[in-house]
Backbone as JSON Lines, residues from 0, in Angstrom:
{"i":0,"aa":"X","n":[116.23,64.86,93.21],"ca":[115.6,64.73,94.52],"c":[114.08,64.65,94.39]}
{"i":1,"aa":"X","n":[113.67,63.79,95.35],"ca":[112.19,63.8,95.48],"c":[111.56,65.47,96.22]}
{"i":2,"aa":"X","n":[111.1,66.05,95.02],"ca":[109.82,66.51,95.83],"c":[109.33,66.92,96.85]}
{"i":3,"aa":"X","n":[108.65,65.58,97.38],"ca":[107.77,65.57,98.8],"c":[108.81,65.37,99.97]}
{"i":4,"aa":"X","n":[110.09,65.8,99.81],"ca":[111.37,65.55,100.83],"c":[111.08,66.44,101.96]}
{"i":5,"aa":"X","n":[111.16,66.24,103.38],"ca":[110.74,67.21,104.17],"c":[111.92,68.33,104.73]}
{"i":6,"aa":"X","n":[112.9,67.49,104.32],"ca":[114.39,68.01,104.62],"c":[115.23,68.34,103.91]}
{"i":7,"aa":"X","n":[116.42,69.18,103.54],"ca":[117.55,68.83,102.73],"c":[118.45,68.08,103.4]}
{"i":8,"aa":"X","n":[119.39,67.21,102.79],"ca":[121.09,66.83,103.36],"c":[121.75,67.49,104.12]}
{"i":9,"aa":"X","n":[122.27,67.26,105.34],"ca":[123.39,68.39,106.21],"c":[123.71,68.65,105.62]}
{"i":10,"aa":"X","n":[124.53,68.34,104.49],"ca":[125.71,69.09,103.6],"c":[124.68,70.68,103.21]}
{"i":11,"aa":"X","n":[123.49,70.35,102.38],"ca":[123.12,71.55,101.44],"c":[122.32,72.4,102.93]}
{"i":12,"aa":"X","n":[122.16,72.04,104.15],"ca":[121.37,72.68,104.67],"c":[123.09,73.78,105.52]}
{"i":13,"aa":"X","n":[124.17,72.97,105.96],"ca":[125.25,73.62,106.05],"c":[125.76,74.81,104.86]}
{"i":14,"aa":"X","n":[125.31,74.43,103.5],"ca":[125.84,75.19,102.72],"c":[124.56,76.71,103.0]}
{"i":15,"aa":"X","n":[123.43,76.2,102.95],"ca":[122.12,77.72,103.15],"c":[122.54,78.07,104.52]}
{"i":16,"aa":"X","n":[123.38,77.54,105.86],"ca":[123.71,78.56,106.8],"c":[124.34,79.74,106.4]}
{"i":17,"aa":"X","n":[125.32,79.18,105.61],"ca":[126.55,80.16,105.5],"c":[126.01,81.05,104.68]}
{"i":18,"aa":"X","n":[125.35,80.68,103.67],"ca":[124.96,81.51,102.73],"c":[123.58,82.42,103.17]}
{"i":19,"aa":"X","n":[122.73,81.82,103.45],"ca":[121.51,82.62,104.6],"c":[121.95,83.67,105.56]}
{"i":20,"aa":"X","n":[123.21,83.14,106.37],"ca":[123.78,84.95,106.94],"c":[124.33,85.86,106.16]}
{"i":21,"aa":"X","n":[124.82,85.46,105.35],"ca":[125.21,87.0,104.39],"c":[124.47,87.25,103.66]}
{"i":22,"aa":"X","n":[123.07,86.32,103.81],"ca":[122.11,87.13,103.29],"c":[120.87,88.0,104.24]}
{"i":23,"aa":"X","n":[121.11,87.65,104.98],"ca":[120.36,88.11,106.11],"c":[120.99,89.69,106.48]}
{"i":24,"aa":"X","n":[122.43,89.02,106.44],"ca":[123.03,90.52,106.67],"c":[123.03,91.59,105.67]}
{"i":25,"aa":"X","n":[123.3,91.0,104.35],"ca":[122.92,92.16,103.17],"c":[121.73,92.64,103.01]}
{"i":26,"aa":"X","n":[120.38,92.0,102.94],"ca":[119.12,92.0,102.71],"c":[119.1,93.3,103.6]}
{"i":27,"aa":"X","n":[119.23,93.8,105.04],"ca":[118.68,94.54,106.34],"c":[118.82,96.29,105.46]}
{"i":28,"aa":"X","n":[120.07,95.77,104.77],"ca":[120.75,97.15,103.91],"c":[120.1,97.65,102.89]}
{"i":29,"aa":"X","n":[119.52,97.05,102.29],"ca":[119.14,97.18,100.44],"c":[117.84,97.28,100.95]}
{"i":30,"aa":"X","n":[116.91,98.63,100.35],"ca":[115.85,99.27,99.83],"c":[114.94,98.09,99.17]}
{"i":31,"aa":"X","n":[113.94,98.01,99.13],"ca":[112.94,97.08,98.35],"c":[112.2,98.51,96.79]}
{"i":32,"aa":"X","n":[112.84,97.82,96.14],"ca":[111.43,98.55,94.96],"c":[110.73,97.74,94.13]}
{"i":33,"aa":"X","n":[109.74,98.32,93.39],"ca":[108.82,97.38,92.75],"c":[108.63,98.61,91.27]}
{"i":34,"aa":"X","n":[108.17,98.26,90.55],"ca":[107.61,98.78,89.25],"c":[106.16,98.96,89.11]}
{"i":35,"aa":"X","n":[105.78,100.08,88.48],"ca":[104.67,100.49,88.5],"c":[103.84,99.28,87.44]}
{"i":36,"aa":"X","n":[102.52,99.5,88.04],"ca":[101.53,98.28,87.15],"c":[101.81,98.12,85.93]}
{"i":37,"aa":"X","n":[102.07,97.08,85.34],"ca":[102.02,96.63,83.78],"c":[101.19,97.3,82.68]}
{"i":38,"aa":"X","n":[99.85,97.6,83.3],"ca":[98.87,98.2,82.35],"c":[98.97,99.33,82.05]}
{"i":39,"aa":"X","n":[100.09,100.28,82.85],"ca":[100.27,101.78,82.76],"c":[101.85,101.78,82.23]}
{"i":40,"aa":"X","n":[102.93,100.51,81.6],"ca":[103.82,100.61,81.15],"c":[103.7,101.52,79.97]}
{"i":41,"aa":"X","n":[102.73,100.56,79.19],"ca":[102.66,101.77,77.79],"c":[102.25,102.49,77.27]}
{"i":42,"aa":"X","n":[101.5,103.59,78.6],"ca":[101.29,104.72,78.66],"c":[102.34,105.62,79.57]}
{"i":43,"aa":"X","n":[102.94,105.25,80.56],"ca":[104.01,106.06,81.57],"c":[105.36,105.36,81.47]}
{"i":44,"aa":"X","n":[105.41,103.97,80.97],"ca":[107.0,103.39,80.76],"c":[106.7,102.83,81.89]}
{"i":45,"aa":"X","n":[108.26,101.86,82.2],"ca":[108.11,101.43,83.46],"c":[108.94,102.52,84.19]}
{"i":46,"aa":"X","n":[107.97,102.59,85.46],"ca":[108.75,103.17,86.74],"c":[108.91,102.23,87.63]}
{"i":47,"aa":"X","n":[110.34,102.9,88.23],"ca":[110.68,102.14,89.88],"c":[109.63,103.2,90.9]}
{"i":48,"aa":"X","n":[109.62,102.01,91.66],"ca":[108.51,102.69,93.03],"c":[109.28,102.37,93.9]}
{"i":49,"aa":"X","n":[109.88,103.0,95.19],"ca":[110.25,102.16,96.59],"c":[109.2,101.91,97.32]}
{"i":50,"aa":"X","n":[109.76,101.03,97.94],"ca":[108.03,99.82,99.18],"c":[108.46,100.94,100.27]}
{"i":51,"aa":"X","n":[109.4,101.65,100.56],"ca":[110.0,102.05,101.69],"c":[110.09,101.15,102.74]}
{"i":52,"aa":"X","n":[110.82,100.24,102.22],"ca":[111.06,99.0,103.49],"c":[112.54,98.28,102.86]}
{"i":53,"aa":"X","n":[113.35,97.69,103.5],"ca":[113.65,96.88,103.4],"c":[113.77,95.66,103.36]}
{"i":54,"aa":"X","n":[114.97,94.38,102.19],"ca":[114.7,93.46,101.72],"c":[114.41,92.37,103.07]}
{"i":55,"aa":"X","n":[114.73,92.84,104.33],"ca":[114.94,91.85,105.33],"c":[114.12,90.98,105.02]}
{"i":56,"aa":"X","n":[112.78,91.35,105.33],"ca":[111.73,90.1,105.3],"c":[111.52,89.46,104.49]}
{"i":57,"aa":"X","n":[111.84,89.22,103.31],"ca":[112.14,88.87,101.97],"c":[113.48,87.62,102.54]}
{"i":58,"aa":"X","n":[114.5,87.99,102.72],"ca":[115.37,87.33,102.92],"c":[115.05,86.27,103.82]}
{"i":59,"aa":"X","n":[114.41,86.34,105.26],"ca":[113.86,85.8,106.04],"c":[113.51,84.6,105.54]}
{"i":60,"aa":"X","n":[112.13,84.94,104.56],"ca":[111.35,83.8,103.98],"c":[111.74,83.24,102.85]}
{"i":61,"aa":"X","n":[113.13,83.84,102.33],"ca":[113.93,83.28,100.74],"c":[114.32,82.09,101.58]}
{"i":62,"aa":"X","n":[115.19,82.77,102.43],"ca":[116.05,81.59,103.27],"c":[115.48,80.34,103.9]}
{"i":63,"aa":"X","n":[114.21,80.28,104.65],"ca":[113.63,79.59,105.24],"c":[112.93,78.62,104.22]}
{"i":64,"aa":"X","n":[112.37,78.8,103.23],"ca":[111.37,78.21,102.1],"c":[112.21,77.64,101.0]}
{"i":65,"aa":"X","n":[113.59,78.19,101.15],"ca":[114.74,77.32,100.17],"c":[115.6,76.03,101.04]}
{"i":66,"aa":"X","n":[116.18,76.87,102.07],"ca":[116.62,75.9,102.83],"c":[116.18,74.93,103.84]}
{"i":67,"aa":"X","n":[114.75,75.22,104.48],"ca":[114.07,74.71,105.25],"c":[114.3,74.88,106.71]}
{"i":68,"aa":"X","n":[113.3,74.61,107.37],"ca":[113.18,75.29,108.74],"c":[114.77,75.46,109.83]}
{"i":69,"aa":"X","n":[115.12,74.37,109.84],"ca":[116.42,73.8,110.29],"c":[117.7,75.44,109.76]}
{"i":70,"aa":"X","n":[117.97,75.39,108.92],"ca":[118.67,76.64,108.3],"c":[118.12,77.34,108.27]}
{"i":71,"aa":"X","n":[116.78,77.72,107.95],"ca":[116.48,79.11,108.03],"c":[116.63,79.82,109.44]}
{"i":72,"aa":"X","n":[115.83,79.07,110.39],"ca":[115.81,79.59,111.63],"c":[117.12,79.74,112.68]}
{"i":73,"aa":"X","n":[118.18,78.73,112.04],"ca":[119.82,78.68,112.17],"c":[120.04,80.02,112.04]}
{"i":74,"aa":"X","n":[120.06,80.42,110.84],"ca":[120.64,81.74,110.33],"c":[120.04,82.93,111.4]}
{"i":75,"aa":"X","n":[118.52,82.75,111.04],"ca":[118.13,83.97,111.87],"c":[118.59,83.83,113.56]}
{"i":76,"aa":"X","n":[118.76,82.91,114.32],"ca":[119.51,82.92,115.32],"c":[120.71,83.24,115.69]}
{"i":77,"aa":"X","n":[121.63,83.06,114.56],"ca":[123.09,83.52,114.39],"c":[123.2,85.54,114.14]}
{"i":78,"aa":"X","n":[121.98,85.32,113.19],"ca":[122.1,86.63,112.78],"c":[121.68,87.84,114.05]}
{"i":79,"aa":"X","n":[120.37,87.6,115.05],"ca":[120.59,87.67,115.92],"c":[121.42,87.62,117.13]}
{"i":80,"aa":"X","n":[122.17,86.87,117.03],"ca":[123.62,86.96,118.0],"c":[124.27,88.0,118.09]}
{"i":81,"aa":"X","n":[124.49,88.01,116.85],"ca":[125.59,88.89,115.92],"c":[125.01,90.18,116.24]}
{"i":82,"aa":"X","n":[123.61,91.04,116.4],"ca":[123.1,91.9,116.87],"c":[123.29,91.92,118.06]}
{"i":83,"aa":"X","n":[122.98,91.44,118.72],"ca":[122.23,91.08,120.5],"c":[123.92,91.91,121.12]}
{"i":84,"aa":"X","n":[124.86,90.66,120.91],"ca":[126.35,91.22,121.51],"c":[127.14,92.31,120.48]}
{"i":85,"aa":"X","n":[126.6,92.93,119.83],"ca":[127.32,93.95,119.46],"c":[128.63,93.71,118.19]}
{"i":86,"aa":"X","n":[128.94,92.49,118.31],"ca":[130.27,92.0,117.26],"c":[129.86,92.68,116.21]}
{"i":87,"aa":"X","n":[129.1,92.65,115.25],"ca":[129.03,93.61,114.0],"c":[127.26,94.42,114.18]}
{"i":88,"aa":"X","n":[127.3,95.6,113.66],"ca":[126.06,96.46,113.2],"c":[125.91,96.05,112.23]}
{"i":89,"aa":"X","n":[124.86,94.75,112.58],"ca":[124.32,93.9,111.32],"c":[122.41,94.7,111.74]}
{"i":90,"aa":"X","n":[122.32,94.75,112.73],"ca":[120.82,95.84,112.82],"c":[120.81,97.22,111.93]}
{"i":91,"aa":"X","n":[119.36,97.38,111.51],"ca":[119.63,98.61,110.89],"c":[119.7,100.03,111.73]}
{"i":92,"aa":"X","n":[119.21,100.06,112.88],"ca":[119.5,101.59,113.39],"c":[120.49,100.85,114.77]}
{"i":93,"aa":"X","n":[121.19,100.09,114.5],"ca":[122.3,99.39,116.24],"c":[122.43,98.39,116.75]}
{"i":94,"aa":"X","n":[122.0,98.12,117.69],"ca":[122.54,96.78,118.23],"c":[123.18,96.79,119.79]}
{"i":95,"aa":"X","n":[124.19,95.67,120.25],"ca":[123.87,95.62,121.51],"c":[123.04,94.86,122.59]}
{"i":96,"aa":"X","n":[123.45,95.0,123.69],"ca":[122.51,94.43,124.87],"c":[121.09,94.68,125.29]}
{"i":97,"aa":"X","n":[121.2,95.85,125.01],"ca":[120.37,96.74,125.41],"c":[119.38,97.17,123.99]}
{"i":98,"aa":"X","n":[119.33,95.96,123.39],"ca":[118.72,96.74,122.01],"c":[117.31,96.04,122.32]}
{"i":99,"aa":"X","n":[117.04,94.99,123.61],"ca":[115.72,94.54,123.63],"c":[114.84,95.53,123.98]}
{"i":100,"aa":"X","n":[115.43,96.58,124.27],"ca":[114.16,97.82,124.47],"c":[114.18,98.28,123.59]}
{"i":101,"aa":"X","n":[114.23,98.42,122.41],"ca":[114.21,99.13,120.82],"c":[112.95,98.0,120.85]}
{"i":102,"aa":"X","n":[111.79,99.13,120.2],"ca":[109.88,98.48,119.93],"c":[110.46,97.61,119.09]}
{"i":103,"aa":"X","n":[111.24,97.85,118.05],"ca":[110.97,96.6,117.07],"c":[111.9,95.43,117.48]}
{"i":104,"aa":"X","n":[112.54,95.13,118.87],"ca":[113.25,93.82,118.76],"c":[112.07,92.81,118.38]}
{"i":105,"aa":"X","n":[110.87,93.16,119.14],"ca":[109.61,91.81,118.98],"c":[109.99,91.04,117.22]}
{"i":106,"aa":"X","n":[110.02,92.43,116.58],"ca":[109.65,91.73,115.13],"c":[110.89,90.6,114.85]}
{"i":107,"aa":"X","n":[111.71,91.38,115.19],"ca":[113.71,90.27,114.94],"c":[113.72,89.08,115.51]}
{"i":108,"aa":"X","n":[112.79,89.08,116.81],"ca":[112.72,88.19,117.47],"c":[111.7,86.22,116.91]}
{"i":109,"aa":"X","n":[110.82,87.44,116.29],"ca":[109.81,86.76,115.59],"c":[110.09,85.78,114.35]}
{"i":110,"aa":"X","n":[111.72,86.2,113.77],"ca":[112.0,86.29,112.56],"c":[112.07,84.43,112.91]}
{"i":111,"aa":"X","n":[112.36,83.76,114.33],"ca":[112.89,82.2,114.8],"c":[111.76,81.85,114.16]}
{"i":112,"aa":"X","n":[109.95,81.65,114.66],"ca":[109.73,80.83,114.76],"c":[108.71,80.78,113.38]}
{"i":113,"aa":"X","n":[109.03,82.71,112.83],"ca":[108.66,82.63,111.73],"c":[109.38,82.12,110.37]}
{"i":114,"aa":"X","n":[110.86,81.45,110.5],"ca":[111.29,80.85,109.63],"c":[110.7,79.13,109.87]}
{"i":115,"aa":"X","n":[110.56,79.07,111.19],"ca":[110.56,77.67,111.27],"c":[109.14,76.89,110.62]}
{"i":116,"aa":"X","n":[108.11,78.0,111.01],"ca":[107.43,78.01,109.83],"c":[106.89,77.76,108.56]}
{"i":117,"aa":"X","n":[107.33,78.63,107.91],"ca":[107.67,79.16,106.49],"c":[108.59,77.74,106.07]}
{"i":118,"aa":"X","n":[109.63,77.58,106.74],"ca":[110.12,76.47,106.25],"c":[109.65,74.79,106.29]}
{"i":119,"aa":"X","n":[108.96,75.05,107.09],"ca":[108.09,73.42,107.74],"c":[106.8,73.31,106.43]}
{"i":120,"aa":"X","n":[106.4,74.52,106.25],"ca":[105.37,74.8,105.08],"c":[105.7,74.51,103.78]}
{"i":121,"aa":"X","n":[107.07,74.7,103.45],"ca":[107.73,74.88,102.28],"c":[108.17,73.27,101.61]}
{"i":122,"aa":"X","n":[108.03,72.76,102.67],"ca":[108.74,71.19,102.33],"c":[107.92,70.73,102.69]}
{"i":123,"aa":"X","n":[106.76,70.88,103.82],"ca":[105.7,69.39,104.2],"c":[105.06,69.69,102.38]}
{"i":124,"aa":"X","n":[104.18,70.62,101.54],"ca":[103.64,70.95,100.38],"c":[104.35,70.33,100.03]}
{"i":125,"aa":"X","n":[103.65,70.2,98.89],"ca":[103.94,70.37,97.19],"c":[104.74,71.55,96.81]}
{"i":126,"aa":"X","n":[105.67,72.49,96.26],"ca":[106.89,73.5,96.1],"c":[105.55,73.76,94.37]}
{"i":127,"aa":"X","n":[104.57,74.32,94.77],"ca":[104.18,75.24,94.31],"c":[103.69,76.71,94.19]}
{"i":128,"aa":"X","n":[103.41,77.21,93.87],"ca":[103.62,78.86,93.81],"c":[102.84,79.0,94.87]}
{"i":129,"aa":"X","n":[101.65,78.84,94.66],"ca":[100.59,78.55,95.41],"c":[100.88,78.42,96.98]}
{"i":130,"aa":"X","n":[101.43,77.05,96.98],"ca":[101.89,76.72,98.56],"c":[102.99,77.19,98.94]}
{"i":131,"aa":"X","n":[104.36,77.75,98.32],"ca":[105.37,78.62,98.56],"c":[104.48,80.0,99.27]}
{"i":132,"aa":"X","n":[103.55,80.45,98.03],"ca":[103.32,82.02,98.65],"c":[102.66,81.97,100.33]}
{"i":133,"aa":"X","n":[101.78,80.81,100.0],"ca":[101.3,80.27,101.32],"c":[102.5,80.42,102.93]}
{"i":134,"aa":"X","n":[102.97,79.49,102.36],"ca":[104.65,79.43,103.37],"c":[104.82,80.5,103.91]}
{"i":135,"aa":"X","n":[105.19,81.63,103.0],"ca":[105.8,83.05,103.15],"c":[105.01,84.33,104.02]}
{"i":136,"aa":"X","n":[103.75,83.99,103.46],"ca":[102.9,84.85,104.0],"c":[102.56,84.29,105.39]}
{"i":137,"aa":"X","n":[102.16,82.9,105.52],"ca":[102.63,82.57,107.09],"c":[103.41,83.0,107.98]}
{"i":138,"aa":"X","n":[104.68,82.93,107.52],"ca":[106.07,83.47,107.97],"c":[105.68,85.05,108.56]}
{"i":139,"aa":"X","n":[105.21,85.64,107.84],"ca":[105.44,87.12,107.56],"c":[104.06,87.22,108.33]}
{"i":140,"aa":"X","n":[102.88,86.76,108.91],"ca":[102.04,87.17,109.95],"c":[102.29,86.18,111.48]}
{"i":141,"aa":"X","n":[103.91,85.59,111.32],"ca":[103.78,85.32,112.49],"c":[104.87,86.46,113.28]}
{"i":142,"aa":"X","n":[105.56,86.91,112.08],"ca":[106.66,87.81,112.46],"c":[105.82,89.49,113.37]}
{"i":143,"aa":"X","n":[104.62,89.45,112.75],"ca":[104.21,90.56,113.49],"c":[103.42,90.2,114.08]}
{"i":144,"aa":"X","n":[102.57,88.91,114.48],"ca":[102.11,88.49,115.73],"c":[103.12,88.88,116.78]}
{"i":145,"aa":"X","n":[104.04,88.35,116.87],"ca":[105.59,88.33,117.9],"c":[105.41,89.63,118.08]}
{"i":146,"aa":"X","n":[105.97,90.45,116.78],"ca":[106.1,92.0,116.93],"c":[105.15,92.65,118.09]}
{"i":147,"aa":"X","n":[103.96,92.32,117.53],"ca":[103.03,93.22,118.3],"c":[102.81,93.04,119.44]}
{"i":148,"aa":"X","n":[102.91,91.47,119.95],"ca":[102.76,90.9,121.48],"c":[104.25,91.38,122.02]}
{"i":149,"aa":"X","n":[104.93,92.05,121.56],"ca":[106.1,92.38,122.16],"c":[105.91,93.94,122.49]}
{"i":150,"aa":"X","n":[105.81,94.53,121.47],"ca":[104.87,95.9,122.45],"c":[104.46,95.87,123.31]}
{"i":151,"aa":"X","n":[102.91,94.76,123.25],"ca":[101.88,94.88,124.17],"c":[102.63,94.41,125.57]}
{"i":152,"aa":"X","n":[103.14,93.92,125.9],"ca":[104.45,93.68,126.98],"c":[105.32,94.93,127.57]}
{"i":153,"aa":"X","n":[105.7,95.4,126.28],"ca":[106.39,96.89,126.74],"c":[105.33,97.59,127.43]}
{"i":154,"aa":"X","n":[104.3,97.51,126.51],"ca":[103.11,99.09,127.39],"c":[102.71,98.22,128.64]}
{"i":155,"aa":"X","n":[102.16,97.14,128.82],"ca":[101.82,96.6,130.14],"c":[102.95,96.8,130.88]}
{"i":156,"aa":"X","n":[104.28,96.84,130.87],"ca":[105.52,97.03,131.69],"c":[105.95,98.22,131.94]}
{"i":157,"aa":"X","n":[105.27,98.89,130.92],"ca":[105.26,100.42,131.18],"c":[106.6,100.77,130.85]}
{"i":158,"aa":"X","n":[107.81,100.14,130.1],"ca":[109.01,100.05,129.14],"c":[108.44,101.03,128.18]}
{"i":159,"aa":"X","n":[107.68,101.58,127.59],"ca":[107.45,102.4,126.92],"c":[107.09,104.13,127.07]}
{"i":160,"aa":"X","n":[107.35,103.84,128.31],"ca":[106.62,105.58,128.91],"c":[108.16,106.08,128.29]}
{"i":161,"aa":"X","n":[109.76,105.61,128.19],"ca":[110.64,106.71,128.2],"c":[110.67,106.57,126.93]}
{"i":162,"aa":"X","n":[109.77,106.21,125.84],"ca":[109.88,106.27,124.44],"c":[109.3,107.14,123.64]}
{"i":163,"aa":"X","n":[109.38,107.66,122.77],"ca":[108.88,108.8,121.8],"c":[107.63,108.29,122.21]}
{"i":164,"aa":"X","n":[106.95,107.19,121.52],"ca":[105.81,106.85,120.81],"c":[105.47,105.67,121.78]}
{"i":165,"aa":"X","n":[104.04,105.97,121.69],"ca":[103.29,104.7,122.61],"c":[102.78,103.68,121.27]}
{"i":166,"aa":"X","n":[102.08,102.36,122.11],"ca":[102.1,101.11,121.87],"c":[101.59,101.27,120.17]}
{"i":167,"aa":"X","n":[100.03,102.74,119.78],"ca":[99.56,102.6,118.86],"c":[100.63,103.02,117.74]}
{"i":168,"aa":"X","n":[100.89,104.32,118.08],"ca":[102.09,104.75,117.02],"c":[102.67,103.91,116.48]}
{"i":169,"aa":"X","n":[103.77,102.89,117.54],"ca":[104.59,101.68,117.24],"c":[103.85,100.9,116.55]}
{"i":170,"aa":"X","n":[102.52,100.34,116.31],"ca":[101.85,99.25,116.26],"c":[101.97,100.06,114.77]}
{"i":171,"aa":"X","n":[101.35,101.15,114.48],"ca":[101.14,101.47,112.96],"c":[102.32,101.47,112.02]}
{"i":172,"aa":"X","n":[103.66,102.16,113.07],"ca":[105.13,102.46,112.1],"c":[105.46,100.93,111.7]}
{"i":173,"aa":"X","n":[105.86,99.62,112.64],"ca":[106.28,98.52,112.33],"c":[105.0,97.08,111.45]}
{"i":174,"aa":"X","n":[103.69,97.54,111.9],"ca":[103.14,97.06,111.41],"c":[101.89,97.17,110.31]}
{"i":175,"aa":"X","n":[101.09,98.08,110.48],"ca":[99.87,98.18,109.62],"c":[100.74,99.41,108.83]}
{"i":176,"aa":"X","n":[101.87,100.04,108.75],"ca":[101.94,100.93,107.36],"c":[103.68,100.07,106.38]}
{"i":177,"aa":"X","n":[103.79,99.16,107.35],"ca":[104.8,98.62,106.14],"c":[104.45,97.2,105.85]}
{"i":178,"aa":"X","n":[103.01,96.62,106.3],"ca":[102.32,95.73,106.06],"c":[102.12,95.29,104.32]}
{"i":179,"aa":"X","n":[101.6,95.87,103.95],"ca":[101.24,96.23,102.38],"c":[102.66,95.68,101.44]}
{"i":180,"aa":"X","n":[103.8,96.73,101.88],"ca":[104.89,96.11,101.12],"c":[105.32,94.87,101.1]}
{"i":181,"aa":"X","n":[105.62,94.43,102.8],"ca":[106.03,93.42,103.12],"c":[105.13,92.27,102.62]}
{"i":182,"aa":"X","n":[103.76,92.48,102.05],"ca":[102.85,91.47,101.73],"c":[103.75,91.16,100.15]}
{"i":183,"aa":"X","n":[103.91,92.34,99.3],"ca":[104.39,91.94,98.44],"c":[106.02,91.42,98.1]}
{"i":184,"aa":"X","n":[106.39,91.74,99.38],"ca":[107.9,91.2,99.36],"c":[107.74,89.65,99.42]}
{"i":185,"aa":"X","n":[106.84,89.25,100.45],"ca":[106.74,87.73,100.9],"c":[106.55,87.38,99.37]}
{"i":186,"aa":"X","n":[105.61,87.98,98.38],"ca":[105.27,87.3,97.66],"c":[106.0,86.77,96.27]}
{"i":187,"aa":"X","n":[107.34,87.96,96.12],"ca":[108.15,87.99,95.68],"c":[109.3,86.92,96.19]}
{"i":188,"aa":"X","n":[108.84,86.58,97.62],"ca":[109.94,85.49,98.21],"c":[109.42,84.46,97.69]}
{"i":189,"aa":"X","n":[108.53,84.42,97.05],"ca":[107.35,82.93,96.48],"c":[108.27,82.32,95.56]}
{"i":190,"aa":"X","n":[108.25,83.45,94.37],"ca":[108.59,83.63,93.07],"c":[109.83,82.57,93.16]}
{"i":191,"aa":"X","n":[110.24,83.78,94.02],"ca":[112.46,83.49,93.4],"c":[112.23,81.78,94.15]}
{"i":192,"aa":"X","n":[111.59,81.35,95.3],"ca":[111.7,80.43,95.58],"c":[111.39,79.34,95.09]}
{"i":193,"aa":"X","n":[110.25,79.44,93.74],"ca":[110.08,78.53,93.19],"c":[110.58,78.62,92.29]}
{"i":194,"aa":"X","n":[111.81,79.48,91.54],"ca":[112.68,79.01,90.45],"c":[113.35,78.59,91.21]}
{"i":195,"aa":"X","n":[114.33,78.99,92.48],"ca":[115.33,78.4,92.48],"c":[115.28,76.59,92.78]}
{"i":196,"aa":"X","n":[113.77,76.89,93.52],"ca":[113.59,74.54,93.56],"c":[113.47,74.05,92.87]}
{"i":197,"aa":"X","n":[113.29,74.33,91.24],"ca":[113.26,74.26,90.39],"c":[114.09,73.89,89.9]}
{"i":198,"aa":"X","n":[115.21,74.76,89.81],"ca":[116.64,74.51,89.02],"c":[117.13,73.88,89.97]}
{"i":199,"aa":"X","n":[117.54,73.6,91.61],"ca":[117.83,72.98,92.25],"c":[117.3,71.16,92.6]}
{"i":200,"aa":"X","n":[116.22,71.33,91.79],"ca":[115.75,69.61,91.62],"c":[114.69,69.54,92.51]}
{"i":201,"aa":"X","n":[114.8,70.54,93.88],"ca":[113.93,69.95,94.9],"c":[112.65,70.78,95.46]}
């Protein structure tokens, strides 16, 4: 395959649906860790560190930057469904109708137009590290743009007075303290994404 292709084939973009929700759905589950700096291996060994986050957002932008906007943002819409009406506890603390008043739907919500994104980025480029990490990290500050304008909605609606925590609390738990990880998850979504276009031709 060429390269500079902006699209994949229905066929391979049908095959990253199917495969993008069970990854979407596994990713929400699994812990993110990382290893302590290289330069302190051979003095402390390697250690595991947890990001204290999960792989979600990682998956988000694997999916979107492999398969392209079309599937990525497929998936995250499906995968959303699948939350919204309750059919499976594919959310990590529930799900439901009623889950648009949970502070962080903004971010889940965000996950549409931040694949579409990430994936429009991933294929208009060149599929270099460079412009992959680019892609991802796009993705991943539009997801908490959404996030946070979705608060700021709750507190103007005043949806937040029957909640533990007001707009700042929320603003720090979902965004400025799992910011950091999630920077390095996106960037890790770079990585795997440019082996797998790699071995995939495209």
């Amino acid at each position: 395959m060429n390269q500079r292709i902006t699209t994949l084939p229905r066929f391979y973009q049908l095959i990253w649906v199917v495969t993008g929700v069970s990854i979407a759905v596994f990713a929400n589950f699994v812990s993110a860790y990382t290893t302590s700096p290289p330069w302190l291996w051979l003095q402390h060994g390697i250690e595991v560190v947890p990001l204290n986050v999960s792989c979600q957002i990682a998956a988000v932008l694997l999916i979107a930057s492999v398969g392209g906007r079309v599937p990525g943002t497929l998936v995250q819409a499906i995968y959303l469904f699948l939350g919204i009406t309750g059919l499976f506890k594919v959310f990590h603390d529930g799900g439901g109708w009623g889950y648009w008043q949970n502070p962080s739907f903004g971010y889940l919500l965000g996950f549409l137009p931040a694949s579409w994104l990430c994936g429009s980025l991933a294929f208009r480029l060149r599929p270099t590290l460079e412009n992959l990490s680019m892609s991802c990290v796009s993705g991943l500050v539009v997801i908490h743009i959404c996030g946070l304008f979705y608060l700021f909605c709750l507190q103007i609606m005043n949806w937040l007075q029957g909640m533990p925590f007001g707009f700042q609390a929320y603003a720090m738990q979902y965004s400025l303290n799992p910011l950091p990880s999630q920077l390095m998850l996106a960037c890790g979504a770079a990585v795997v994404t440019y082996i797998l276009r790699k071995l995939l031709l495209y």
